[in-house]
C-alpha positions as CSV (number, residue, x, y, z in Angstrom):
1,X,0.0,0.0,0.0
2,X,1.0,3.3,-1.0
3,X,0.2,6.5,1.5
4,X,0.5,10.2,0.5
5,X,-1.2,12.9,2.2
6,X,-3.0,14.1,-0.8
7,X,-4.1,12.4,-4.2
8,X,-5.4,14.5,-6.8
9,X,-7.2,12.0,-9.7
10,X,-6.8,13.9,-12.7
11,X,-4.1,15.7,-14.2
12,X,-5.3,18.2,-16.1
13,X,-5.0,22.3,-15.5
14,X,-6.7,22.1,-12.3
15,X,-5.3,18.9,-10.7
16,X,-1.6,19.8,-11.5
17,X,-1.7,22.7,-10.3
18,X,-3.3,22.1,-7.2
19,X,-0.9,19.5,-6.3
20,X,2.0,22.0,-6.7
21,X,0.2,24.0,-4.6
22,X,0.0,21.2,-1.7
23,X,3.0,20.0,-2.3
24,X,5.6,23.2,-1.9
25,X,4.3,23.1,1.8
26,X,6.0,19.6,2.2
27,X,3.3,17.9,2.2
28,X,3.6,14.1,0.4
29,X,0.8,14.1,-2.8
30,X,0.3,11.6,-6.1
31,X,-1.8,12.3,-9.1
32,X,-3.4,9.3,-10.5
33,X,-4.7,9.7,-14.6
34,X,-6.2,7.3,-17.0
35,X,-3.9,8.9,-19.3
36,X,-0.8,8.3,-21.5
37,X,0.5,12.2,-20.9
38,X,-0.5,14.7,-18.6
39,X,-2.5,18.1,-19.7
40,X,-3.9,16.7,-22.6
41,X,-6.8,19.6,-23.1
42,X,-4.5,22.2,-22.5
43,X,-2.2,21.4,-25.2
44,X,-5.1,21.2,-27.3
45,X,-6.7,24.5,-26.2
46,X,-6.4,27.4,-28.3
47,X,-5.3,25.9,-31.3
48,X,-2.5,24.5,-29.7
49,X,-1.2,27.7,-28.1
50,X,-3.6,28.1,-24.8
51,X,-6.2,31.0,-23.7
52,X,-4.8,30.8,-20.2
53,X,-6.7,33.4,-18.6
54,X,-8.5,36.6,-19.4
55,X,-7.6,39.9,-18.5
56,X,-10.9,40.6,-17.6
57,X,-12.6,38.0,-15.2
58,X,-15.8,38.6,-12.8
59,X,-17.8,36.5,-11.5
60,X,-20.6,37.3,-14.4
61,X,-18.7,35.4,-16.7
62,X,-19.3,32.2,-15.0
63,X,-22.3,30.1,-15.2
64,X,-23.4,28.1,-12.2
65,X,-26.8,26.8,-10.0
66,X,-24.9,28.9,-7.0
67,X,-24.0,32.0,-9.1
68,X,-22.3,33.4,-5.6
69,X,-20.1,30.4,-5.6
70,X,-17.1,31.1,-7.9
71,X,-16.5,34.7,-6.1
72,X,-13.9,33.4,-3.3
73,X,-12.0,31.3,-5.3
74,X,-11.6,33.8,-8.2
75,X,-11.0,36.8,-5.9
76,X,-8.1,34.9,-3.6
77,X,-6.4,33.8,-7.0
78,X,-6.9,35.8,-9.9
79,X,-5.9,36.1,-13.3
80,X,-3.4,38.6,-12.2
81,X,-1.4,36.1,-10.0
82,X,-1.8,33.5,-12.3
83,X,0.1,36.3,-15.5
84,X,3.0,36.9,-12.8
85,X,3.3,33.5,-12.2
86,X,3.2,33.0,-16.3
87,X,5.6,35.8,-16.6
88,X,8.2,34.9,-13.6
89,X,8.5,31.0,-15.6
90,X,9.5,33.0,-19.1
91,X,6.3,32.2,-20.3
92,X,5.7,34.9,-23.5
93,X,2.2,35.7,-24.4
94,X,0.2,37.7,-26.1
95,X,-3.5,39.6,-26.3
96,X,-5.6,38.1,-28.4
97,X,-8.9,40.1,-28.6
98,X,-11.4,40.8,-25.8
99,X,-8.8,40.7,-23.3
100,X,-7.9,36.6,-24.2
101,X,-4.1,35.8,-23.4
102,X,-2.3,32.9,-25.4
103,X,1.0,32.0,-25.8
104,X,3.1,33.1,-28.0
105,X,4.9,29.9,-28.6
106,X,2.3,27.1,-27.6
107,X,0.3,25.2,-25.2
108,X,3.8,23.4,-23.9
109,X,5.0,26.3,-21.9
110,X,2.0,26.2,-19.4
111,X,2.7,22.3,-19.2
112,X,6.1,22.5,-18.6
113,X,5.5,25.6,-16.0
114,X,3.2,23.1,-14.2
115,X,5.6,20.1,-14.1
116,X,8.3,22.0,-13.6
117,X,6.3,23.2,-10.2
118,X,5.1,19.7,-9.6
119,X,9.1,18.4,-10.0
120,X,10.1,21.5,-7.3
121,X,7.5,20.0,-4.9
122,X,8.1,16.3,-4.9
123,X,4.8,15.4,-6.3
124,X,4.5,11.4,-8.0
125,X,2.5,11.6,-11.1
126,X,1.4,8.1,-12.6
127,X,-0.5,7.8,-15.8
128,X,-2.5,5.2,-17.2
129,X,-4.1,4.3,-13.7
130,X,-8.2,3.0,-14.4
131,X,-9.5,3.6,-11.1
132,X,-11.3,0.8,-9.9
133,X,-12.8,1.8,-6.4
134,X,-12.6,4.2,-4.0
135,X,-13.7,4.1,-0.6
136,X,-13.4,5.8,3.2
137,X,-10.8,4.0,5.5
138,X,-11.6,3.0,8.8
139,X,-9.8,4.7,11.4
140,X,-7.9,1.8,14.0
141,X,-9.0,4.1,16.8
142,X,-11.6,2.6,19.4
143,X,-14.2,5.7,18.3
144,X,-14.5,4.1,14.8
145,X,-14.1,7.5,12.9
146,X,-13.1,6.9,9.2
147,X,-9.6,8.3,8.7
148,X,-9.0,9.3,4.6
149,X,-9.7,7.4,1.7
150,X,-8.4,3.9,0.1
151,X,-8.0,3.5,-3.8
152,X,-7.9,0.8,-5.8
153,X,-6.1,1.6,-9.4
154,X,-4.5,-0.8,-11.7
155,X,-4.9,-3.4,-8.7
156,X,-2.7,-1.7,-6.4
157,X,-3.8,0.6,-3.1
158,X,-3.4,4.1,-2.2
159,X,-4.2,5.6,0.8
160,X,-4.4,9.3,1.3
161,X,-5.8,11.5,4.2
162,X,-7.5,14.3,1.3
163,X,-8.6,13.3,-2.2
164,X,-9.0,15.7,-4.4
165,X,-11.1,15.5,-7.8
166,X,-9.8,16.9,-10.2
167,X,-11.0,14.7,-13.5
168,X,-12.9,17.0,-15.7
169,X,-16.5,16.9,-16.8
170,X,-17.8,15.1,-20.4
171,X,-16.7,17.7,-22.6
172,X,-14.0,16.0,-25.7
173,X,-14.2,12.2,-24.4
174,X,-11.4,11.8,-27.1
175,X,-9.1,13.5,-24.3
176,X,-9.7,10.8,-22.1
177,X,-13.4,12.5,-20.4
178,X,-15.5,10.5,-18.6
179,X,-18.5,10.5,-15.3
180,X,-15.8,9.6,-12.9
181,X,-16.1,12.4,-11.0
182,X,-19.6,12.0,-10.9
183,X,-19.9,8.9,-9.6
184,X,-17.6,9.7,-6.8
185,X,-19.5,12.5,-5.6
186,X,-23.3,10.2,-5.9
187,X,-21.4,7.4,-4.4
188,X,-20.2,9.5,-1.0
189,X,-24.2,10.7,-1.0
190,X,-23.5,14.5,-2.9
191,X,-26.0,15.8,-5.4
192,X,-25.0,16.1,-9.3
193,X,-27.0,18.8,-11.6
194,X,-27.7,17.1,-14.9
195,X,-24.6,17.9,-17.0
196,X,-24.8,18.8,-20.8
197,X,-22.4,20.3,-23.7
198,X,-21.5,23.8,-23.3
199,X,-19.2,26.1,-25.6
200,X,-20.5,24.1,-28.2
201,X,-21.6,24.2,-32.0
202,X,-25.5,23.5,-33.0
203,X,-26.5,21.7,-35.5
204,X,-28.8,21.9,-38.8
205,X,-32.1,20.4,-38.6
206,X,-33.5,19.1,-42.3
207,X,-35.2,21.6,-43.6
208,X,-32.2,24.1,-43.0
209,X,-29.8,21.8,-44.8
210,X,-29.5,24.1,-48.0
211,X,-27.4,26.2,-45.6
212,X,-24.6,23.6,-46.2
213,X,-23.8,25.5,-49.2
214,X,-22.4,28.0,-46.9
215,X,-19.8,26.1,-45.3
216,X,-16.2,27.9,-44.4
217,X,-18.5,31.7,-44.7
218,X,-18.0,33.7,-41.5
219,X,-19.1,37.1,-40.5
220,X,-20.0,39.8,-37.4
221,X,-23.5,38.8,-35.7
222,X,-25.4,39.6,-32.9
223,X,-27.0,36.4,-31.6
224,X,-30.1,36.5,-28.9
225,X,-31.3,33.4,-26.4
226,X,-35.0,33.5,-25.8
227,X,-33.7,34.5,-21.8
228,X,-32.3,37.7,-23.6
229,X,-28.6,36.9,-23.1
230,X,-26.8,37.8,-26.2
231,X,-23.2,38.0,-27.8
232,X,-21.5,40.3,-30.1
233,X,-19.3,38.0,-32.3
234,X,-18.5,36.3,-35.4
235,X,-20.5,33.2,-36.6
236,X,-19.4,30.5,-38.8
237,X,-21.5,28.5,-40.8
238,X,-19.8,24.7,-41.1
239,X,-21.0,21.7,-43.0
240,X,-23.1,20.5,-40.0
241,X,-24.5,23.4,-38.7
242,X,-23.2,26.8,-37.2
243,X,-20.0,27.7,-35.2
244,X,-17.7,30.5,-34.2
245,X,-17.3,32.4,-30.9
246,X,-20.6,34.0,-30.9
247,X,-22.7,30.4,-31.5
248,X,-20.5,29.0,-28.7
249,X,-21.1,31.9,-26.2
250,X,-24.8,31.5,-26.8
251,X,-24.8,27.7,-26.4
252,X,-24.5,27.9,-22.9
253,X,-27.6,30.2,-22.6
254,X,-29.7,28.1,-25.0
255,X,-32.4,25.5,-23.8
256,X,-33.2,22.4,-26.1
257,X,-36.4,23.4,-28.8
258,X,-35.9,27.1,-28.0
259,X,-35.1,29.5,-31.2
260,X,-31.9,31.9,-31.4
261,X,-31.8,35.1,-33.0
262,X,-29.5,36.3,-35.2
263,X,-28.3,39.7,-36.6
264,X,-26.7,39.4,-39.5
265,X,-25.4,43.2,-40.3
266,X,-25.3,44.2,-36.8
267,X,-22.9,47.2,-38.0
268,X,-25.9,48.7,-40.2
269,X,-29.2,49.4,-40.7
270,X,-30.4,47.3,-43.9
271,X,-34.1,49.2,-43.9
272,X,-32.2,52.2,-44.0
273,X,-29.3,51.5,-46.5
274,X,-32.7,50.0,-49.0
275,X,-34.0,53.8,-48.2
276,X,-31.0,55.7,-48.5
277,X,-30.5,53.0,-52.2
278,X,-34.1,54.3,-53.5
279,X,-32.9,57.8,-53.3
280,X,-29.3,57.7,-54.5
281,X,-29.2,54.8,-56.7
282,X,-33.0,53.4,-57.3
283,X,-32.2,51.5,-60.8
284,X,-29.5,49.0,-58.7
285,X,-30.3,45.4,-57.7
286,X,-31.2,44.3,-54.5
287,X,-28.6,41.5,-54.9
288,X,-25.7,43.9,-55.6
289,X,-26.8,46.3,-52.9
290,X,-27.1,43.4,-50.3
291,X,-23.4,41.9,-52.0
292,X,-21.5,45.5,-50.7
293,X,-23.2,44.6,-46.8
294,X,-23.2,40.7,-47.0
295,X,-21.1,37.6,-47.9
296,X,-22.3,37.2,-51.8
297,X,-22.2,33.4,-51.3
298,X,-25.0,34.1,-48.5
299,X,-27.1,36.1,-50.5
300,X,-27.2,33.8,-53.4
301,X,-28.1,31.2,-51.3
302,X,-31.1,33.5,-50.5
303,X,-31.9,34.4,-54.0
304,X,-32.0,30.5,-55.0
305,X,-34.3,29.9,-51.8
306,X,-36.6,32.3,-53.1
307,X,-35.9,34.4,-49.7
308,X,-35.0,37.4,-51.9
309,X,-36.0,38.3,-55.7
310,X,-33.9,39.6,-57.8
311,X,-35.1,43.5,-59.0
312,X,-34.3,46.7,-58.5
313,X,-34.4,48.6,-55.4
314,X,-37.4,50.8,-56.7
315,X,-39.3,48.3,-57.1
316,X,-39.1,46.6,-53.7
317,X,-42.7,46.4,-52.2
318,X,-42.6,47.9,-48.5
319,X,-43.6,44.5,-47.6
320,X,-40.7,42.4,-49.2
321,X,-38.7,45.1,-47.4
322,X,-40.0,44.5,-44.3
323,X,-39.6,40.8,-44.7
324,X,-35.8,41.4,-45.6
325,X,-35.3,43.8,-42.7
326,X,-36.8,40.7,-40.4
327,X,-34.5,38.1,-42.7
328,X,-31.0,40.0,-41.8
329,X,-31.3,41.7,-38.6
330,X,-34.0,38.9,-37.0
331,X,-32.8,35.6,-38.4
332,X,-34.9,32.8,-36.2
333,X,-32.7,29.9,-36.0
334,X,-34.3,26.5,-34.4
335,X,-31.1,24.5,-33.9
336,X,-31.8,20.8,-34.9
337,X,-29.5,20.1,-31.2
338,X,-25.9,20.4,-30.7
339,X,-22.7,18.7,-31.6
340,X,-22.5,17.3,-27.8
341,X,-19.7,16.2,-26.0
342,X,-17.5,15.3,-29.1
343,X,-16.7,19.2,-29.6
344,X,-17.8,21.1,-26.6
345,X,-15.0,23.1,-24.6
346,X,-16.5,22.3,-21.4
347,X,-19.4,20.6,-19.3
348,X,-22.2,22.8,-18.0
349,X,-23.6,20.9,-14.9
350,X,-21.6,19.0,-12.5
351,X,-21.2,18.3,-8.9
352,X,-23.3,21.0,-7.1
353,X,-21.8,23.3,-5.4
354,X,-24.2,24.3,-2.6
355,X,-22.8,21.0,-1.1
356,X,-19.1,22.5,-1.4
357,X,-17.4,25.1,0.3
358,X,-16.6,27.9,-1.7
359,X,-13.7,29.0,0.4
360,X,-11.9,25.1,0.1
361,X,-13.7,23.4,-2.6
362,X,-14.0,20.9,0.4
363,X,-17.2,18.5,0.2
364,X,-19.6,19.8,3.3
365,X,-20.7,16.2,3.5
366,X,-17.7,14.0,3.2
367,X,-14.4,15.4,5.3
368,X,-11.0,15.4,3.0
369,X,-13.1,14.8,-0.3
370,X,-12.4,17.8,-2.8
371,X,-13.5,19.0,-5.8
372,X,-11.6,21.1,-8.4
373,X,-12.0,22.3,-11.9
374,X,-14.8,21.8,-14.3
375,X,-16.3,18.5,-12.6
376,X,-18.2,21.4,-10.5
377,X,-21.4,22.6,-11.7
378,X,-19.1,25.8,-12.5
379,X,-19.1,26.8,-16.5
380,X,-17.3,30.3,-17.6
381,X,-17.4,31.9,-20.8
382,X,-14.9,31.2,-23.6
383,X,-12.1,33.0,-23.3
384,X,-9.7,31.8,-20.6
385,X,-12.3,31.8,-18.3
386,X,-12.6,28.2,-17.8
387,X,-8.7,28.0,-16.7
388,X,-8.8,30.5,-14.9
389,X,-11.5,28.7,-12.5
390,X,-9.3,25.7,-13.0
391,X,-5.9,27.9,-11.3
392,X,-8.6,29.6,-8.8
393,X,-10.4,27.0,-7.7
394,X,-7.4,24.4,-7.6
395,X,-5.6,27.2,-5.5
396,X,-8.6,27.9,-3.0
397,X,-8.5,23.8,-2.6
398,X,-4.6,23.8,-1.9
399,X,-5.0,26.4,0.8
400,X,-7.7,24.5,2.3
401,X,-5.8,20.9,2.3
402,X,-2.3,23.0,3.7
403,X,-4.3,24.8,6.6
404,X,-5.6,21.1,8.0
């Protein structure tokens, strides 16, 4: 049998972090993966080069059951300590847009920052560990108190005083996701929020195929939920449906069988530009007009739906003008679903946190069980904002286990 103070299952952003954390206070800790390598998702994040953090984070851009939750965790450890901790390793980076920070030369710097930390504290990783079963252990003490936790991985027993879980929710099972944490938090007797896909594509339903044609045409929308949340971003159509940072901002807000709607010149007034066209210009075509505002592949895809007709300006009725002015700036889209777990950036739902304290990330329930990282019904915005709950919250749980 193995003992270590702490293990962390997981090692992701959050896990490694947090057993760093633990760790540079002498204290002994293992993380156990199912993996072949460590921080699979974040070398895979941002294209390969990371959105580490934002340089604007509040506790708005976080979605949870317990909105109030996050504001400890992100207020003790913040995206500024975690840029001087970035900066103090050599880590360059750069300023993306909307105050999103990447790395100028890849994903690899913020792994090798974290191992590099993890080598410094004389934490044991081990990969390829399946989990088989964890339960508590009984204290040897005549009062019968259960003293930590035994696991069972790869036939072989660990015992730890704190366990920490830090193994990510469903989102991009190709990365090794799975229920794990899930199960250990219904096993000890905790409540789980139904988890779905978040930052996540939608797809076509059939009637809506012809938009196929569109595939690889992006541009500036405004895109609505029917709870009024919207986004200010660009949309991408793809061969299965739409994408792009607005779509995935919204996804998070949208409910299945409700209806988005989309701006699609949200720079310009099109029932104006058709009356300022009448005036100027009234012998021009409404295709060529719409061409100057619009992607032209997009407005022939109109034209052979019969959405639009091809005339002149003058002799658009007010009510094919009205229908237009509801076809660009009011596009309903019904999204057939979404592309689930396969693509989504990260699991909305989780463990819930009213059973979790928000100063520890401690369960309230079970003493020295831990929970880090996206496996809490915690989702944040894209844009660095799901690391950064995965530095803050890892942190908060480090402090926690090093005060004990």
């Amino acid at each position: 049998m193995k003992y270590f103070n702490t293990i962390i299952i997981g090692a992701g952003a959050s896990g490694l972090f947090c057993a760093a954390q633990i760790g540079k206070r002498g204290k002994t800790v293992a993380v156990l993966d199912n993996g072949k390598k460590i921080g699979r998702k974040i070398l895979m994040s941002g294209g390969g080069f990371c959105n580490f953090t934002n340089l604007d984070v509040t506790p708005q851009h976080y979605l949870s059951h317990n909105p109030h939750f996050v504001k400890s965790a992100l207020a003790r450890f913040s995206q500024w300590d975690f840029i001087a901790m970035a900066a103090e390793a050599g880590i360059a980076y750069h300023e993306k847009e909307d105050g999103q920070l990447f790395c100028d030369n890849g994903a690899e710097d913020i792994v090798a920052m974290l191992v590099r930390q993890c080598e410094q504290s004389g934490v044991r990783i081990v990969l390829r560990q399946r989990i088989e079963s964890v339960e508590r252990a009984e204290s040897e003490s005549e009062t019968g108190e259960y003293a930590g936790f035994m696991i069972r991985a790869n036939g072989q027993l660990w015992r730890c005083d704190n366990l920490v879980i830090a193994s990510g929710g469903l989102s991009m099972p190709g990365l090794g996701a799975s229920p794990f944490g899930y199960r250990i938090a219904e096993q000890f007797g905790m409540k789980v929020l139904p988890p779905r896909a978040g930052l996540v594509p939608f797809t076509y339903r059939e009637i809506d195929k012809f938009l196929t044609a569109l595939s690889g045409i992006s541009l500036p929308v405004t895109i609505t939920a029917q709870n009024g949340k919207r986004f200010n971003n660009r949309l991408l159509f793809t061969h299965r449906g739409i994408s792009g940072p607005a779509v995935l901002q919204i996804s998070n807000y949208w409910q299945p069988h409700e209806s988005l709607t989309i701006d699609l010149l949200p720079s310009a007034n099109i029932g104006e530009l058709l009356r300022q066209a009448k005036t100027d210009s009234p012998k021009i075509r409404l295709k060529t007009l719409l061409n100057r505002v619009l992607p032209k592949k997009l407005v022939d895809v109109w034209s052979a739906q019969g959405l639009i007709e091809d005339e002149t300006v003058a002799n658009l009725t007010k009510v094919r003008s009205e229908k237009l002015t509801d076809l660009v700036h009011h596009w309903n889209f019904q999204p057939n679903g979404t592309e689930g777990y396969r693509t989504a950036e990260v699991t909305l739902g989780g463990v819930d946190t009213r059973e979790i304290s928000s100063k520890t990330m401690e369960s309230l329930k079970v003493k020295g069980l831990y929970f880090i990282g996206e496996v809490l019904d915690v989702a944040g915005w894209l844009g660095g904002y799901n690391f950064q709950w995965a530095w803050s919250s890892a942190y908060a749980c480090a402090q926690g286990i090093n005060m004990n």
